[in-house]
HTML snippet that shows the backbone in 3Dmol.js (N, CA, C, O; Angstrom):
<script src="https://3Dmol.org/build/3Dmol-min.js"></script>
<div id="view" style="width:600px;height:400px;position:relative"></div>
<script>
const pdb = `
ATOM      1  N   UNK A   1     132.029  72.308 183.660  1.00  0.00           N
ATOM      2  CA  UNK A   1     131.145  73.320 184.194  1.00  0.00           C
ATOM      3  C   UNK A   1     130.424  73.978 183.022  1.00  0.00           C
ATOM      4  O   UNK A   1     131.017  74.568 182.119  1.00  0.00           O
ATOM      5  N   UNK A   2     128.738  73.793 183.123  1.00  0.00           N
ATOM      6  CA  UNK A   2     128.341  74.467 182.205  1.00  0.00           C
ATOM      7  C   UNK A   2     128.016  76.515 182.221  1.00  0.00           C
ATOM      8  O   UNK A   2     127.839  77.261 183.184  1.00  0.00           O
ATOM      9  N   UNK A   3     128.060  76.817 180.721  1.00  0.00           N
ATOM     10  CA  UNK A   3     128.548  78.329 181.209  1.00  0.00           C
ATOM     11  C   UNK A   3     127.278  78.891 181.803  1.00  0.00           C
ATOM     12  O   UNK A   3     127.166  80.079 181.498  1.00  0.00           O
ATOM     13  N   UNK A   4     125.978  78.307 182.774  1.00  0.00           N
ATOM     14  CA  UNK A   4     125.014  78.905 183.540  1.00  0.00           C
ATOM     15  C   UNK A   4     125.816  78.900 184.849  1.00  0.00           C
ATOM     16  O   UNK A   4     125.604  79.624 185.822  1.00  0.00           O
ATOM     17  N   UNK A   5     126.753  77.987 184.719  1.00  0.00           N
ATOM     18  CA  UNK A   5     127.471  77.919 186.203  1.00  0.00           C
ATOM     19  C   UNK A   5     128.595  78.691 186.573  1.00  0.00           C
ATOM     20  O   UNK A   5     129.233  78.838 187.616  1.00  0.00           O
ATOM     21  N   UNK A   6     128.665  79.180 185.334  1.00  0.00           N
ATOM     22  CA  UNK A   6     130.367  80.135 185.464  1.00  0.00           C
ATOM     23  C   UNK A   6     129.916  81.212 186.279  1.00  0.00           C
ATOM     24  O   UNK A   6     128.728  81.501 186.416  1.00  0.00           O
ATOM     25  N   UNK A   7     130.793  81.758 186.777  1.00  0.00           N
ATOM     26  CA  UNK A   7     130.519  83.067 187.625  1.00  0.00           C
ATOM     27  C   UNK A   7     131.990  83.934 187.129  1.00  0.00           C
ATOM     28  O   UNK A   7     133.147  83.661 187.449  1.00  0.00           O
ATOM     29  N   UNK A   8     131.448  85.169 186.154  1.00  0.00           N
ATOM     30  CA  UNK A   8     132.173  86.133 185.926  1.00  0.00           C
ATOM     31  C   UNK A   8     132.360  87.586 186.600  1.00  0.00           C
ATOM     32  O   UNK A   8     131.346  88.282 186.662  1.00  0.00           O
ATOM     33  N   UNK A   9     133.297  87.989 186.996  1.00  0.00           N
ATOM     34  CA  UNK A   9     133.550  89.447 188.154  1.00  0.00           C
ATOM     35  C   UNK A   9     134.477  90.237 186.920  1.00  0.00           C
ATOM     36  O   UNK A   9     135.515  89.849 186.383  1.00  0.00           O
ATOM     37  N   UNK A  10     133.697  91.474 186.696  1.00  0.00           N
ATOM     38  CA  UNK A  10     134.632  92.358 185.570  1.00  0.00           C
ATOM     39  C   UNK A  10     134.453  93.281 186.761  1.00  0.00           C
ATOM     40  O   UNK A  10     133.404  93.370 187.398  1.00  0.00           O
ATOM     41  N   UNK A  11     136.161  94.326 187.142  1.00  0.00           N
ATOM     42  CA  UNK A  11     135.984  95.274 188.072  1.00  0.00           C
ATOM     43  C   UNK A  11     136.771  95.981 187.183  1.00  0.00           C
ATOM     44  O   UNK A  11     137.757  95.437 186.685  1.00  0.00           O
ATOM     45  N   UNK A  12     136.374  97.482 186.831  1.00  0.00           N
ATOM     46  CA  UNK A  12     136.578  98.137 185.649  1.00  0.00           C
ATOM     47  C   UNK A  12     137.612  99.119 186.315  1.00  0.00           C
ATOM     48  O   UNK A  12     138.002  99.049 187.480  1.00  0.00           O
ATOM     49  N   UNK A  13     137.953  99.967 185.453  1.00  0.00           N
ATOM     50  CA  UNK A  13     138.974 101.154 186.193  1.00  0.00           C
ATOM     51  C   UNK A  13     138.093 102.266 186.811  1.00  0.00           C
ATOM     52  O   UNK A  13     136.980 102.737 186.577  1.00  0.00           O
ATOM     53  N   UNK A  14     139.209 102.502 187.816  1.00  0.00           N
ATOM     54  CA  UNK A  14     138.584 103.840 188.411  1.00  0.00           C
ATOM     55  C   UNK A  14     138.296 105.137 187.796  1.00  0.00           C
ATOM     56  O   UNK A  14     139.245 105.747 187.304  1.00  0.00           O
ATOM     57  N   UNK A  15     136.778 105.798 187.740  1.00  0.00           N
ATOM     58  CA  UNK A  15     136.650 106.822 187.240  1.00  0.00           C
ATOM     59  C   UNK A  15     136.122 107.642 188.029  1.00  0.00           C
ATOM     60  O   UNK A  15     135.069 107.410 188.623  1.00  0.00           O
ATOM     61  N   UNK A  16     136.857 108.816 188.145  1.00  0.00           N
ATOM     62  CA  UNK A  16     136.178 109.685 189.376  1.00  0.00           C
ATOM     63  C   UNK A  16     136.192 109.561 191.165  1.00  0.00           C
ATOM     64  O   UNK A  16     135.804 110.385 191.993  1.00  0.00           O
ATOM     65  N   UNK A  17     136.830 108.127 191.372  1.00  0.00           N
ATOM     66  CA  UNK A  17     136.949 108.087 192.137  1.00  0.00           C
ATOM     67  C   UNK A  17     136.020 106.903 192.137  1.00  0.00           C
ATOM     68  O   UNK A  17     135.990 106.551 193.316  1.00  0.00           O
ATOM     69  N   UNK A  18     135.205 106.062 191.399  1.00  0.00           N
ATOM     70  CA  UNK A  18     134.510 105.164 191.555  1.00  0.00           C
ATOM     71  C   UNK A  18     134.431 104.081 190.562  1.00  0.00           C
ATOM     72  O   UNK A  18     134.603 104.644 189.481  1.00  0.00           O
ATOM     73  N   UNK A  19     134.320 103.251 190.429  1.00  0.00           N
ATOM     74  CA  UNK A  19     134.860 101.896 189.840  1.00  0.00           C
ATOM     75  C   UNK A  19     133.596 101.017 189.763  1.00  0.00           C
ATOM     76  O   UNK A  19     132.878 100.889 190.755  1.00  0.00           O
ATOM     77  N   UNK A  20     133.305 100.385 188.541  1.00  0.00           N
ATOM     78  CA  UNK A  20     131.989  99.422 188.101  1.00  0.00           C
ATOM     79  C   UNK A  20     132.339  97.744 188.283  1.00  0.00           C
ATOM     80  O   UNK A  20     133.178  97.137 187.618  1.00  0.00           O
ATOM     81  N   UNK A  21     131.638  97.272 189.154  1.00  0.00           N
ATOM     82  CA  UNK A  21     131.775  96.066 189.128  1.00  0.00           C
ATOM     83  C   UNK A  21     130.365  95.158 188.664  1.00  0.00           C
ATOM     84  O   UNK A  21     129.189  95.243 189.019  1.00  0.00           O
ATOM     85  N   UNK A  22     130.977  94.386 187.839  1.00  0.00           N
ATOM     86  CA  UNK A  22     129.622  93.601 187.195  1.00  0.00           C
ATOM     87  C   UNK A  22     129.736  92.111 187.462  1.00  0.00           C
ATOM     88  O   UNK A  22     130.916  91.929 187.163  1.00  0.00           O
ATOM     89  N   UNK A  23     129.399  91.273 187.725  1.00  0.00           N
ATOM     90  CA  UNK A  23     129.222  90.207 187.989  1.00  0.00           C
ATOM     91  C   UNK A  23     127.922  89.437 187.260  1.00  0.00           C
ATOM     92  O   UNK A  23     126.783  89.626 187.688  1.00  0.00           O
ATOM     93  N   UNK A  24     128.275  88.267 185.756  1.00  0.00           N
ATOM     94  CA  UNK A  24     127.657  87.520 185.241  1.00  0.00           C
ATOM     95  C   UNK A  24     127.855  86.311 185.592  1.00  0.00           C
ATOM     96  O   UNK A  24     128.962  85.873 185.903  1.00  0.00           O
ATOM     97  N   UNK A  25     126.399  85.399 185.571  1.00  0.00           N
ATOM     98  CA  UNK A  25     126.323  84.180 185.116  1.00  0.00           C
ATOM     99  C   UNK A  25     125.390  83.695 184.281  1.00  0.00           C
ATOM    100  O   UNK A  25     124.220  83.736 184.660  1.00  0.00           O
ATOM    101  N   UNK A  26     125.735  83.095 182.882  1.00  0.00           N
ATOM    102  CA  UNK A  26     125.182  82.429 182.513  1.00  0.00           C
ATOM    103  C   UNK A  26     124.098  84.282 181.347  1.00  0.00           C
ATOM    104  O   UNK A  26     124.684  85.099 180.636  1.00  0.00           O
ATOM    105  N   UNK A  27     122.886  84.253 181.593  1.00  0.00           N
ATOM    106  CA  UNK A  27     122.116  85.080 180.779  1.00  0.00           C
ATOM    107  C   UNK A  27     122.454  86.268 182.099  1.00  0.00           C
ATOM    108  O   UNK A  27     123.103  87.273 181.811  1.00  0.00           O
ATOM    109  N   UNK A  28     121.998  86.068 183.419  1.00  0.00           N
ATOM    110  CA  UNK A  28     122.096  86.927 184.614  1.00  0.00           C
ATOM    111  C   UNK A  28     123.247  87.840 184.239  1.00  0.00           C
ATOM    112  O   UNK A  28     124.193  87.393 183.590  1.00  0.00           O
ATOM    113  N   UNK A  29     123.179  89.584 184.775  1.00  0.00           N
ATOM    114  CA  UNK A  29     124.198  90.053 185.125  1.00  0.00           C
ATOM    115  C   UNK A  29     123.466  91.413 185.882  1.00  0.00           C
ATOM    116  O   UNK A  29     122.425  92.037 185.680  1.00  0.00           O
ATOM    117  N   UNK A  30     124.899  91.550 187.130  1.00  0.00           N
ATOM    118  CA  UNK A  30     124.064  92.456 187.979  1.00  0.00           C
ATOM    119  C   UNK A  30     125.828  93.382 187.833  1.00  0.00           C
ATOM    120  O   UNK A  30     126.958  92.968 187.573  1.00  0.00           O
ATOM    121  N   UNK A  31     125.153  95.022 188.221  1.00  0.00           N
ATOM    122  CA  UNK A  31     126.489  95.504 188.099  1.00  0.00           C
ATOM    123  C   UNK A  31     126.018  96.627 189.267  1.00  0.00           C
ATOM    124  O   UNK A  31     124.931  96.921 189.766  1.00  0.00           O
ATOM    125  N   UNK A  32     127.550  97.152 189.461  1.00  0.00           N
ATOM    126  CA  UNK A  32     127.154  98.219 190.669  1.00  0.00           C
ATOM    127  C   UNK A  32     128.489  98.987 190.884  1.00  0.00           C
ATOM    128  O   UNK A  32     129.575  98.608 190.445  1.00  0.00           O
ATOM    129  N   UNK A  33     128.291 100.021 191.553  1.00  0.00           N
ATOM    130  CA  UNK A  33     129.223 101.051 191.755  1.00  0.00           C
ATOM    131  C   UNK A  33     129.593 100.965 193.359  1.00  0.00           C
ATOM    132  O   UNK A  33     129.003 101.719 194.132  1.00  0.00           O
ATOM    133  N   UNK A  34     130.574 100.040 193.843  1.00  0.00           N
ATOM    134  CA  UNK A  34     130.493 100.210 195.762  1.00  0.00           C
ATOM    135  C   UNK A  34     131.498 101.482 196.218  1.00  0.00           C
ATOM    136  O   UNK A  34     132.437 102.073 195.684  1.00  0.00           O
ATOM    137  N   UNK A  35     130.930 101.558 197.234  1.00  0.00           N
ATOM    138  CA  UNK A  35     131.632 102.878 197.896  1.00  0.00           C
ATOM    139  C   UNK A  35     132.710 102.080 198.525  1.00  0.00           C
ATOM    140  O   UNK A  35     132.810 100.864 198.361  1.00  0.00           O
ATOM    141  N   UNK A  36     133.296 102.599 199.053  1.00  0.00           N
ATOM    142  CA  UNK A  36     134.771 102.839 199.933  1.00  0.00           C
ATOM    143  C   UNK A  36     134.638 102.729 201.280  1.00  0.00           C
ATOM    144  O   UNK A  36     135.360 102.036 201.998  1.00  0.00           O
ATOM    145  N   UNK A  37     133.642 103.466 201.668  1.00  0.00           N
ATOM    146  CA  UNK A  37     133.061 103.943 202.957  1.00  0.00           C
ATOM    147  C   UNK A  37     131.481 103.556 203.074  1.00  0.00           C
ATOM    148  O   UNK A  37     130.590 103.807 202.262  1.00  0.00           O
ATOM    149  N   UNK A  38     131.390 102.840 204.380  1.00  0.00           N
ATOM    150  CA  UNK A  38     132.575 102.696 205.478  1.00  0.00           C
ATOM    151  C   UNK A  38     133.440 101.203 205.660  1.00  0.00           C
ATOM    152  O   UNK A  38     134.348 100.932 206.446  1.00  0.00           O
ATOM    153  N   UNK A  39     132.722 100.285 204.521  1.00  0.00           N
ATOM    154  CA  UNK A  39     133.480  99.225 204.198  1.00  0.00           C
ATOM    155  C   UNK A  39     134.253  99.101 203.005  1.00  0.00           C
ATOM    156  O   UNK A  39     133.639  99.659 202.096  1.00  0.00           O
ATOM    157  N   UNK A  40     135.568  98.508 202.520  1.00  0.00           N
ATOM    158  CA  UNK A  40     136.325  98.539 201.447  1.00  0.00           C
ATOM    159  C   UNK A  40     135.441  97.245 200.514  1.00  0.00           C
ATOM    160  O   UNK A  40     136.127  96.249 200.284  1.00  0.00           O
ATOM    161  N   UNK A  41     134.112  97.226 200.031  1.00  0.00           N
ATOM    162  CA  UNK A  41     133.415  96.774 199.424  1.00  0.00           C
ATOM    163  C   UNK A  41     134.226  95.789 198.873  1.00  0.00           C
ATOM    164  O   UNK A  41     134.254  94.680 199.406  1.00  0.00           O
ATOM    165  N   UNK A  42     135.094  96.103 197.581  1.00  0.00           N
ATOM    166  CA  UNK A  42     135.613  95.739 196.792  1.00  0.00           C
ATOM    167  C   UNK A  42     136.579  94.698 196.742  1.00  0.00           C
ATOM    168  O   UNK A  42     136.752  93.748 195.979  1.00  0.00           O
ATOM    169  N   UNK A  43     137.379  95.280 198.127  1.00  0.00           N
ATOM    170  CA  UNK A  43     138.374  94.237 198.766  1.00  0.00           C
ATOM    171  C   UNK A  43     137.480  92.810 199.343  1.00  0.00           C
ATOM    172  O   UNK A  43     137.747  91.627 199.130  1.00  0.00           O
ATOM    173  N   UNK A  44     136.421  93.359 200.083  1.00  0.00           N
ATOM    174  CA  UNK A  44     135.848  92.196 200.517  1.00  0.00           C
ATOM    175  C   UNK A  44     135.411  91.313 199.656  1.00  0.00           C
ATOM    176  O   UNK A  44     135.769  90.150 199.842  1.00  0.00           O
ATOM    177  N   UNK A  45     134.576  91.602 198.555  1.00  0.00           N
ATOM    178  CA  UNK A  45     134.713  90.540 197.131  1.00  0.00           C
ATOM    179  C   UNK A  45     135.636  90.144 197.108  1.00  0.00           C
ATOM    180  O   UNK A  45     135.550  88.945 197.370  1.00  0.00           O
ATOM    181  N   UNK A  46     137.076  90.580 196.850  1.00  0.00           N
ATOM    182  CA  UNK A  46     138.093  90.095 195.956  1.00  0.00           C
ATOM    183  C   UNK A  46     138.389  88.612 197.193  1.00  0.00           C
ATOM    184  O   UNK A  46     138.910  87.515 196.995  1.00  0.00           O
ATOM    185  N   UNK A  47     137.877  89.135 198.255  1.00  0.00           N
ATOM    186  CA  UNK A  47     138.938  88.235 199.440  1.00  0.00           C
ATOM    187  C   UNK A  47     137.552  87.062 199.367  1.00  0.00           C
ATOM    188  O   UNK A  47     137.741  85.866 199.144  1.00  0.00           O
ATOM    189  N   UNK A  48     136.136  87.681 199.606  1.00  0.00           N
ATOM    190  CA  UNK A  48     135.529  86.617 199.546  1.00  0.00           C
ATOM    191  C   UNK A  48     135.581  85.467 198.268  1.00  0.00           C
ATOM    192  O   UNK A  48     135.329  84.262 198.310  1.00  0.00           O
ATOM    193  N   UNK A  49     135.993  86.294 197.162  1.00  0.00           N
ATOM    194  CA  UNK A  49     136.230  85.418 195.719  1.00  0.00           C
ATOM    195  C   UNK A  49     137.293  84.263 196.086  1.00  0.00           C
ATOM    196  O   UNK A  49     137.132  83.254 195.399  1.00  0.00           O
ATOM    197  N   UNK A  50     138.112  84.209 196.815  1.00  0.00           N
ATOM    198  CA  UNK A  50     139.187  83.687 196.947  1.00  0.00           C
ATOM    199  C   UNK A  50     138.829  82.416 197.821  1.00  0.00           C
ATOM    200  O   UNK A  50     139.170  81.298 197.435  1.00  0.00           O
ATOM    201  N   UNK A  51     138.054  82.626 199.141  1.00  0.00           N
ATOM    202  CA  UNK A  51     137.965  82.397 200.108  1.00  0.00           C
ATOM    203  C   UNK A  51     136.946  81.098 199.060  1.00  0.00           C
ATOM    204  O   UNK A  51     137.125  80.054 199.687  1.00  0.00           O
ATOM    205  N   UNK A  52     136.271  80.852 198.150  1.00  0.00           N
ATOM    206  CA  UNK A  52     135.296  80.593 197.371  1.00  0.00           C
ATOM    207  C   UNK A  52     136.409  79.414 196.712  1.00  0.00           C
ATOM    208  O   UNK A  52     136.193  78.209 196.846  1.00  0.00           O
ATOM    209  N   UNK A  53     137.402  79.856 196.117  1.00  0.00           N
ATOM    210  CA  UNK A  53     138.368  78.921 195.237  1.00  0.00           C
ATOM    211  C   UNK A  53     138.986  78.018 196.256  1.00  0.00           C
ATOM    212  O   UNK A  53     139.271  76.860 195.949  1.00  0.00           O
ATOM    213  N   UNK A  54     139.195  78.467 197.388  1.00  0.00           N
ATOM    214  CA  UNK A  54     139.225  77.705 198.181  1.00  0.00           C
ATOM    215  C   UNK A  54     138.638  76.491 198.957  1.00  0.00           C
ATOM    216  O   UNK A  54     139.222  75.701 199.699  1.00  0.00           O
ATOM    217  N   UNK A  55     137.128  76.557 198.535  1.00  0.00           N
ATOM    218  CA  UNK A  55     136.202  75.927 198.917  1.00  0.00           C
ATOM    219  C   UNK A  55     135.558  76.005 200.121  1.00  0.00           C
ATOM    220  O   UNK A  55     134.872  75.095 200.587  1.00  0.00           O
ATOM    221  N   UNK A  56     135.798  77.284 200.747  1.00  0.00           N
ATOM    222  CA  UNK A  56     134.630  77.557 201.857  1.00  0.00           C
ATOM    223  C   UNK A  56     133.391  77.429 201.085  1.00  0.00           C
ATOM    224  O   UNK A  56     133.191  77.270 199.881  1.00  0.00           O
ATOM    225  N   UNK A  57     132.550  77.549 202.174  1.00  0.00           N
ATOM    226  CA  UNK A  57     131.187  77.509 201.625  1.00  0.00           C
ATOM    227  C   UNK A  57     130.312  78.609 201.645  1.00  0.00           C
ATOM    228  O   UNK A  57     129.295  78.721 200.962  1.00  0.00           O
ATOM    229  N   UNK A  58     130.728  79.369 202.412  1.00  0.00           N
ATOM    230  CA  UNK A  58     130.404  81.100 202.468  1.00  0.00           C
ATOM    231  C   UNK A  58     131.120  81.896 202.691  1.00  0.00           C
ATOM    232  O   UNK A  58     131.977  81.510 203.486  1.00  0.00           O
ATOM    233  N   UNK A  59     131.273  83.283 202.258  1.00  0.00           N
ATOM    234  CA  UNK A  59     131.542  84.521 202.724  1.00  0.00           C
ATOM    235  C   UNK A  59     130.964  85.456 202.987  1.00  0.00           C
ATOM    236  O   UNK A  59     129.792  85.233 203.289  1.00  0.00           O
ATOM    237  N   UNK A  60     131.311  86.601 203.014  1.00  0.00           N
ATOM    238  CA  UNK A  60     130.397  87.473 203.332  1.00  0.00           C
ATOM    239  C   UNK A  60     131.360  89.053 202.701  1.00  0.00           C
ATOM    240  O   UNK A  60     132.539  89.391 202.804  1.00  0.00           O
ATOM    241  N   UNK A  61     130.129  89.701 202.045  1.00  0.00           N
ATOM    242  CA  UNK A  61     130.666  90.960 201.387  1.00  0.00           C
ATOM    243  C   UNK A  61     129.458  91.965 201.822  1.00  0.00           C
ATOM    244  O   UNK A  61     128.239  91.907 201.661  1.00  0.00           O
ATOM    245  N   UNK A  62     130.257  92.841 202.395  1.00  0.00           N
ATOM    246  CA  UNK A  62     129.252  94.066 202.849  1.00  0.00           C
ATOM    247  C   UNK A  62     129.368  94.987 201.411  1.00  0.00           C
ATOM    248  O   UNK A  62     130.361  95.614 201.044  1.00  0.00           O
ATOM    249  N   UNK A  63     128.230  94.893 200.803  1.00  0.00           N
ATOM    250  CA  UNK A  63     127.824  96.244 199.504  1.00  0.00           C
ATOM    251  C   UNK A  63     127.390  97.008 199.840  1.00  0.00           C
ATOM    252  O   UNK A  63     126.178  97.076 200.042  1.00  0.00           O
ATOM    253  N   UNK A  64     128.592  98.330 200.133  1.00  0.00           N
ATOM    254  CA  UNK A  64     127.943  99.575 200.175  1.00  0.00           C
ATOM    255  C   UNK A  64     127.884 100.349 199.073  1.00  0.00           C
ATOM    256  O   UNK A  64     128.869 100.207 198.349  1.00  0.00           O
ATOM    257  N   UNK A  65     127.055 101.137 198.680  1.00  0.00           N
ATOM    258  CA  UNK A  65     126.591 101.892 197.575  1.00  0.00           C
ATOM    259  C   UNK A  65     125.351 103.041 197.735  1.00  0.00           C
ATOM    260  O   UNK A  65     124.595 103.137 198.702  1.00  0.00           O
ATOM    261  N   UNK A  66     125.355 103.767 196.686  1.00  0.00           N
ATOM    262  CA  UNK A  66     124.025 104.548 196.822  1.00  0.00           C
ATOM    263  C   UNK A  66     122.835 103.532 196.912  1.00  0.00           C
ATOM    264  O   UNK A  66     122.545 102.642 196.111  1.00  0.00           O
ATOM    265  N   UNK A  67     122.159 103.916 198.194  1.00  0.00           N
ATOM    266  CA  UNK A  67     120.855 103.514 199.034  1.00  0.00           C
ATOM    267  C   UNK A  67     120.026 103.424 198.315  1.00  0.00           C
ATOM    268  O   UNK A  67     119.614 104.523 197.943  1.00  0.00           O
ATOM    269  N   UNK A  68     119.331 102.249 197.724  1.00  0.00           N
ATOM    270  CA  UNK A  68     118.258 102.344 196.968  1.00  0.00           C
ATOM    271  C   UNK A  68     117.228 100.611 197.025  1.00  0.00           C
ATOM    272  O   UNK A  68     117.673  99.464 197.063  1.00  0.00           O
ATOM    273  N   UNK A  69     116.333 100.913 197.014  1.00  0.00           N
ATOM    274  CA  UNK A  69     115.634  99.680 197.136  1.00  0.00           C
ATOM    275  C   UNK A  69     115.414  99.364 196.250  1.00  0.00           C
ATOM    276  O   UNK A  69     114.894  98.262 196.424  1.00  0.00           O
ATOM    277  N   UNK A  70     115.452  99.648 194.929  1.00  0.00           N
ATOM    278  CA  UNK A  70     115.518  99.032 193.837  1.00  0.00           C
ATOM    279  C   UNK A  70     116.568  97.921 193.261  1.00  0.00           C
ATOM    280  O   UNK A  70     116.290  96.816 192.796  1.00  0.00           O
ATOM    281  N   UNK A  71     118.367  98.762 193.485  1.00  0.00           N
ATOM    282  CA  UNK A  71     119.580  98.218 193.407  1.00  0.00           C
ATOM    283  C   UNK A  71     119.629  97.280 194.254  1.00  0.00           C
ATOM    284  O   UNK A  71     120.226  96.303 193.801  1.00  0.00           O
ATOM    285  N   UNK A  72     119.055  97.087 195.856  1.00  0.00           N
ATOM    286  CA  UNK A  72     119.069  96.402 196.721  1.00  0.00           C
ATOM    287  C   UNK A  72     118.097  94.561 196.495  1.00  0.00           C
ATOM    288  O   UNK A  72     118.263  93.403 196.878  1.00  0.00           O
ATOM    289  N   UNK A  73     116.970  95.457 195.522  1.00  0.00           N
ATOM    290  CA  UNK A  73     115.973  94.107 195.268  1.00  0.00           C
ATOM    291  C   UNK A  73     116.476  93.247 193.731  1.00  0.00           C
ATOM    292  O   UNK A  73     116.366  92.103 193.291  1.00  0.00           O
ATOM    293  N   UNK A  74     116.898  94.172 193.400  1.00  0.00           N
ATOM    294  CA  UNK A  74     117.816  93.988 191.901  1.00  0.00           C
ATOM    295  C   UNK A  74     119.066  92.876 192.365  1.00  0.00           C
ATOM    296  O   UNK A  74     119.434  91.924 191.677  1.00  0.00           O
ATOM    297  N   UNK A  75     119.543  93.213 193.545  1.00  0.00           N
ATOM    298  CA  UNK A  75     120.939  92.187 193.410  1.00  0.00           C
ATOM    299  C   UNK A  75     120.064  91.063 194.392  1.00  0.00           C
ATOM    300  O   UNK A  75     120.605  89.972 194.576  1.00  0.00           O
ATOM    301  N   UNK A  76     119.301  91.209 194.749  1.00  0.00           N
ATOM    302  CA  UNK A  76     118.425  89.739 196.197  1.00  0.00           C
ATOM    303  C   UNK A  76     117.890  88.787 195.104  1.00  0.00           C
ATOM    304  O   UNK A  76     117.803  87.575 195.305  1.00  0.00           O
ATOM    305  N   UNK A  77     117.442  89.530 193.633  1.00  0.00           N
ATOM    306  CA  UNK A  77     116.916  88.402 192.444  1.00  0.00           C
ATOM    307  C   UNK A  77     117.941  87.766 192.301  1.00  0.00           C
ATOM    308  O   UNK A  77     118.099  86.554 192.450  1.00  0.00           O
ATOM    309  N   UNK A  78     118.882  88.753 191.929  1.00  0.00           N
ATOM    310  CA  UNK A  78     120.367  87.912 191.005  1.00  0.00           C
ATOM    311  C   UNK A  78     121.123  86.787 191.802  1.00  0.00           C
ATOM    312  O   UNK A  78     121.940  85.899 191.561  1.00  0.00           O
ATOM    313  N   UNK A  79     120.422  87.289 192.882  1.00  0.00           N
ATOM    314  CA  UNK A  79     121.149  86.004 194.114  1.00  0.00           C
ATOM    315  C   UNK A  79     120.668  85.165 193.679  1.00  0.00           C
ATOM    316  O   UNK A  79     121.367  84.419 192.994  1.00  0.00           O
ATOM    317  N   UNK A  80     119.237  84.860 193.854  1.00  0.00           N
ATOM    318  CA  UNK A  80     118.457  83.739 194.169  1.00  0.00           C
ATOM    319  C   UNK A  80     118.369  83.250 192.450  1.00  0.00           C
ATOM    320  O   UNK A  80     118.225  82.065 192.149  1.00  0.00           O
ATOM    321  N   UNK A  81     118.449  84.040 191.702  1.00  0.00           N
ATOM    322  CA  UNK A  81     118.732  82.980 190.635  1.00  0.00           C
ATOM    323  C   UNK A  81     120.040  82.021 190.542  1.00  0.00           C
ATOM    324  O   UNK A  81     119.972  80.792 190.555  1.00  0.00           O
ATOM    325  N   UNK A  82     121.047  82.648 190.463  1.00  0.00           N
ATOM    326  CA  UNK A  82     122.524  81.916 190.830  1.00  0.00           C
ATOM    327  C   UNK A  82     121.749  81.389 191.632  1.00  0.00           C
ATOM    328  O   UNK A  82     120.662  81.423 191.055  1.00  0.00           O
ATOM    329  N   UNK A  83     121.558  80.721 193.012  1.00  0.00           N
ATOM    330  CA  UNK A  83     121.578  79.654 193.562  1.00  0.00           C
ATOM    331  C   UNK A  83     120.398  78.721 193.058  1.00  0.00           C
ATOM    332  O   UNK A  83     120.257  77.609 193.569  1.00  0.00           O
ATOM    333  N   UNK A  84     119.606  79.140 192.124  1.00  0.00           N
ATOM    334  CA  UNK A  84     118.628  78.121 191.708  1.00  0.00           C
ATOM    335  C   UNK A  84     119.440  77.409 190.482  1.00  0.00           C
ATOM    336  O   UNK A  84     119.357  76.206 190.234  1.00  0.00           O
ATOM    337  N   UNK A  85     120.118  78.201 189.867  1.00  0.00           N
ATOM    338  CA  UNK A  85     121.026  77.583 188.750  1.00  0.00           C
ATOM    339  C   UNK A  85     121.816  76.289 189.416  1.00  0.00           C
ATOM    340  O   UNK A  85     121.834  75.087 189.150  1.00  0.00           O
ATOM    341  N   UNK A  86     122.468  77.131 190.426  1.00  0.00           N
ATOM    342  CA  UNK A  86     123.481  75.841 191.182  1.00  0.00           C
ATOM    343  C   UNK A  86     123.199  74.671 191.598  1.00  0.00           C
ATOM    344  O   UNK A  86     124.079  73.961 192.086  1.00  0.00           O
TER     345      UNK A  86
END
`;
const viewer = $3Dmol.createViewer("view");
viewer.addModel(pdb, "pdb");
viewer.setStyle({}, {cartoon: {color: "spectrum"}});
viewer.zoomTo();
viewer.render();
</script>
């Protein structure tokens, strides 16, 4: 696997009650702060990550976070690059 294909998840410690998750591949990296409420964001990564090693072919992770269309168009690039890499 070349390292454009690796997919890295750093989920940092809790500060304040809120926790940084960054996710790289390759030059790409997108990072974000998910809320708690009203979905356990975080858990759902960890389970969709899994669900992935397993070899499904999709999951699904609800990202909740502060509302912003920027953060929102920011992670829809980072998608679509990862899958152009792939």
């Amino acid at each position: 696997m070349s390292e454009s294909q690796r997919l890295r998840i750093d989920i940092d410690r809790p500060e304040s009650g809120w926790l940084k998750v960054e996710m790289n591949s390759g030059d790409q990296k997108y990072g974000f702060y998910p809320s708690h409420v009203p979905y356990d964001s975080v858990s759902e990564l960890v389970n969709a990550l899994l669900k992935i090693l397993d070899a499904y072919d999709k999951a699904m992770v609800r990202l909740m976070g502060k509302p912003s269309s920027e953060s929102q168009s920011s992670f829809k690039r980072w998608l679509e690059k990862r899958a152009a890499v792939s």
